[in-house]
N, C-alpha and C positions, 0 to 999 in steps of 0.2 A: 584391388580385387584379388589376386596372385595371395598375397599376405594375408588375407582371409578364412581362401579356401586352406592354405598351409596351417595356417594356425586351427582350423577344425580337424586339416585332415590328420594334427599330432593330438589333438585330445580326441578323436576318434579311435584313432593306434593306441592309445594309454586306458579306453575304456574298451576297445575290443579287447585288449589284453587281459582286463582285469577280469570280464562276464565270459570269458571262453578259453584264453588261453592258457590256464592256470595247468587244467587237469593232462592239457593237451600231449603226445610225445611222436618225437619226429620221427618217421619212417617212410621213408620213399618206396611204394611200388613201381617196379618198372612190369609193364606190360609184355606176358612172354603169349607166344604162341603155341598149342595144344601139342605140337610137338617138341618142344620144348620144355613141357610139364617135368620133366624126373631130374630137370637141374633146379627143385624150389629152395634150396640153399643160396642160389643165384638170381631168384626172381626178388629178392627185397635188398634194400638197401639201408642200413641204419647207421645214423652218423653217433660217431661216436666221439667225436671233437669238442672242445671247451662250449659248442653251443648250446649243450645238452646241459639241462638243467639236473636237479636232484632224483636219483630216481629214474632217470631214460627219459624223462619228460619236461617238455618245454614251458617257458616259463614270460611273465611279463616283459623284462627283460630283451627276452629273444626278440617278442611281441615288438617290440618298443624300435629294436634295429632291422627287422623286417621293413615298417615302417621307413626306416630312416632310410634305407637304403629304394624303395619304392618313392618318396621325397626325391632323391636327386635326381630321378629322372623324371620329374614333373616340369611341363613347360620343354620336353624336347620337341623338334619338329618331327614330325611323321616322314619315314621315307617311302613308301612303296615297297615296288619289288626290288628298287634299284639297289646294287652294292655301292656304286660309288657313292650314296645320299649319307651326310651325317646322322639322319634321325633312326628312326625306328619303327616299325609297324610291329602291328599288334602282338604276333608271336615271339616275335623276334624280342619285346619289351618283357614278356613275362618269362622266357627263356634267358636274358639278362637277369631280371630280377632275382630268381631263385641261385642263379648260380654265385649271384653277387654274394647272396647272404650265406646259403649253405654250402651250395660246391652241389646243388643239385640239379642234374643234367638234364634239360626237358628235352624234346625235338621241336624240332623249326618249325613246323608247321603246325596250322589250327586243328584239322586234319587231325596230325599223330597225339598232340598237346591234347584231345580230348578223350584219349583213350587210356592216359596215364592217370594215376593214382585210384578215386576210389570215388562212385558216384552217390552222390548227393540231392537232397528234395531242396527244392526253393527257400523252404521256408526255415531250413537247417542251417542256412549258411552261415559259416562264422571266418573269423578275419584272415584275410589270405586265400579262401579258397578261387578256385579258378571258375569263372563265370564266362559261360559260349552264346554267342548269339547266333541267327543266319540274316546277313543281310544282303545274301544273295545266294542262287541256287538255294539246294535243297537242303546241304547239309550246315554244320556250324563252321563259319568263315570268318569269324569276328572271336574274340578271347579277350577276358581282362580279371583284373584280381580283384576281389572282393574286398572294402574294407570296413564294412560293419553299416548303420542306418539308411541297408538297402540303396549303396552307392558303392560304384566301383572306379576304379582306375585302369585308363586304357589308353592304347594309340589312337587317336582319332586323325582320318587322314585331312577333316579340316584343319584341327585345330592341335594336331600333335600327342603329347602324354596330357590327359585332363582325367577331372574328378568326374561321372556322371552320376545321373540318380537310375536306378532298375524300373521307376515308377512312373519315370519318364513314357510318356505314350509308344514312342520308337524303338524302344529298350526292352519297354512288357510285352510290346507286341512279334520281339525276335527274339525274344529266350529261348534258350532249345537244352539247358542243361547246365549242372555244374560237378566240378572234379573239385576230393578234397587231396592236396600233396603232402599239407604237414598233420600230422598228427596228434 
């Protein structure tokens, strides 16, 4: 079952790349606050490392190891809040992810993670972006990354790092938003 969803969710990485990620170019917003405003040489972040494709702009490729590196952490256990737990909960998962692949810094929490980069309609979303739900309280509590056929990857505290669908009844009915980080 494992070797299924992996082998969709790498031809789903090679078509997300191909329908979206072409034009795409990476640049981190970090989120400043209003006094903060007159340092906006300091509020963007643009990587300028071998990741970057021709142009400033990212490319299949990149696509392709975003993926790869969202892969190995598939099938981890979920930890909570605990430090000492080997797995991961959800922020903590997409806060790894990014930094694996680009060196891009999220904050820990669902909380901070949904006020970074740059917001997005539902029906926009393209591979990688950050998907919030609320599955308790009022705000977004839950976070996972987007990876294309309205299916994301997340910490589930049942069942650890898995693939979900958005269309899922559970899913539709806690979405509360989504952040785009690459560009």
């Amino acid at each position: 079952m494992w070797r299924s969803k992996i082998i969709i969710f790498l031809i789903l990485t090679l078509i997300g790349g191909l329908m979206g990620g072409c034009g795409l170019r990476q640049k981190y917003r970090v989120d400043i606050g209003f006094e903060d405003s007159k340092r906006d040489t300091e509020s963007y972040r643009t990587y300028s490392d071998n990741k970057i494709g021709p142009n400033g702009k990212t490319n299949t490729s990149q696509l392709i190891e975003l993926g790869r590196v969202i892969q190995r952490h598939l099938g981890r256990p979920y930890s909570g809040k605990s430090d000492e737990e080997v797995g991961l909960d959800c922020s903590e998962f997409v806060q790894r992810v990014f930094a694996e692949f680009d060196g891009t810094k999220l904050p820990r929490t669902v909380s901070e993670q949904i006020r970074q980069g740059y917001g997005i309609d539902r029906n926009s979303l393209r591979y990688g972006d950050l998907v919030f739900f609320r599955t308790d309280g009022r705000g977004a509590s839950h976070v996972g990354i987007f990876v294309g056929y309205k299916e994301f990857i997340h910490s589930s505290a049942s069942s650890g790092v898995i693939i979900s669908s958005m269309n899922d009844k559970y899913w539709k009915r806690r979405f509360v938003g989504a952040r785009r980080i690459l560009r």
